[in-house]
N, C-alpha and C positions, 0 to 999 in steps of 0.2 A: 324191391331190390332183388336182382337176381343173386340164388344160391347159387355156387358151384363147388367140385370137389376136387383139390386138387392134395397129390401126392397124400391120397388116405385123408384128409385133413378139409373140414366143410367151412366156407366163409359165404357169406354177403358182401355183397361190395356195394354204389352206387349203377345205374344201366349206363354205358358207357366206357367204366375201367376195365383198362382190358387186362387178359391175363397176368402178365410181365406185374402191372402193378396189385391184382390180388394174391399171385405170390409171395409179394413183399408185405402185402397188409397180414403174412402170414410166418412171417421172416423164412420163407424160402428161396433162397438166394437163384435165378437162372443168369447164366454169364451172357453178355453181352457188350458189344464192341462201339454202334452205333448210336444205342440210346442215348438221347440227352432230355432230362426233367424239363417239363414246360416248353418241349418243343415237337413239332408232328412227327412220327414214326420213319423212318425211315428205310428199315429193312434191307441194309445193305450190306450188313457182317451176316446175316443168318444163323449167328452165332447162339440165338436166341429160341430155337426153336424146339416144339416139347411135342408131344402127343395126345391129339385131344380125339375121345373114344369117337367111333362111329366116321374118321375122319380117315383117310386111305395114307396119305401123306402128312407129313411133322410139318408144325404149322407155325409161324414167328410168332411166337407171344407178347414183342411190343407193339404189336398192330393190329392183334386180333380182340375185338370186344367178345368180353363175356356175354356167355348164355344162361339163362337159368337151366340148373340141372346137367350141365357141362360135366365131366370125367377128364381131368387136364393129369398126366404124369409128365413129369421133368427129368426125371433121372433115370433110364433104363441103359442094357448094353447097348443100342443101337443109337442110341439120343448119344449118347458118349462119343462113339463111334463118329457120328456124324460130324459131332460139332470137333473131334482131332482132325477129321480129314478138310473140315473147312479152315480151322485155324493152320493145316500145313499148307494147304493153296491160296492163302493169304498169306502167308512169310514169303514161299516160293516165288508170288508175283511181286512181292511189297519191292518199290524201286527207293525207297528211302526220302521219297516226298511230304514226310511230314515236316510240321516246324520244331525245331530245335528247341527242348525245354527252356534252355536258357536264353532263348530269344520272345518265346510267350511270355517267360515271368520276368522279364529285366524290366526293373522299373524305372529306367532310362532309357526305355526301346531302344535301345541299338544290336546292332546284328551282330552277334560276338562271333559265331560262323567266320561270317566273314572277314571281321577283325582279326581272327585266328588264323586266318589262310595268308 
């Protein structure tokens, strides 16, 4: 099982889990937008991405498998940084094409949206 170190803090994981989920097997929380459990990475908020040593550029942690001996930090000024400036060019572009909470969870599926309009 590969060791790696992340934010000060040593874990094992299984070969395969990648960072996103051994910061969790570590309760360190990294924000993320696209993740969904049990399903393939996706990598499309970027919202997820930390700093792992010897690597020139911040890397998505729910895509990237661990290494043994890995140096993973999450929290720095520029990891902050980075992930305010993605999360403001995500509002900035966002056209309001999600579904309507009350239209995922209506357990009558009907479109209240449009029932409202």
């Amino acid at each position: 099982m590969p060791q790696l170190t992340i934010d000060h803090r040593e874990v094992s994981v299984p070969e395969g889990t990648t960072i996103l989920a051994a910061a969790q097997e570590l309760g360190i929380s990294i924000p993320t937008l696209c993740w969904v459990e049990n399903m393939p990475p996706n990598v499309s908020c970027m919202l997820c991405e930390v700093q792992v040593e010897g690597v020139p550029r911040l890397t998505a942690s729910c895509a990237t498998p661990v290494r043994d001996g890995m140096v993973v930090t999450t929290n720095t000024p520029d990891i902050l940084q980075n992930r305010r400036m993605i999360l403001e060019l995500l509002l900035s572009h966002h056209t309001g094409d999600c579904d309507a909470p009350c239209t995922v969870t209506c357990p009558a599926s009907f479109d209240i949206p449009t029932m409202l309009r």
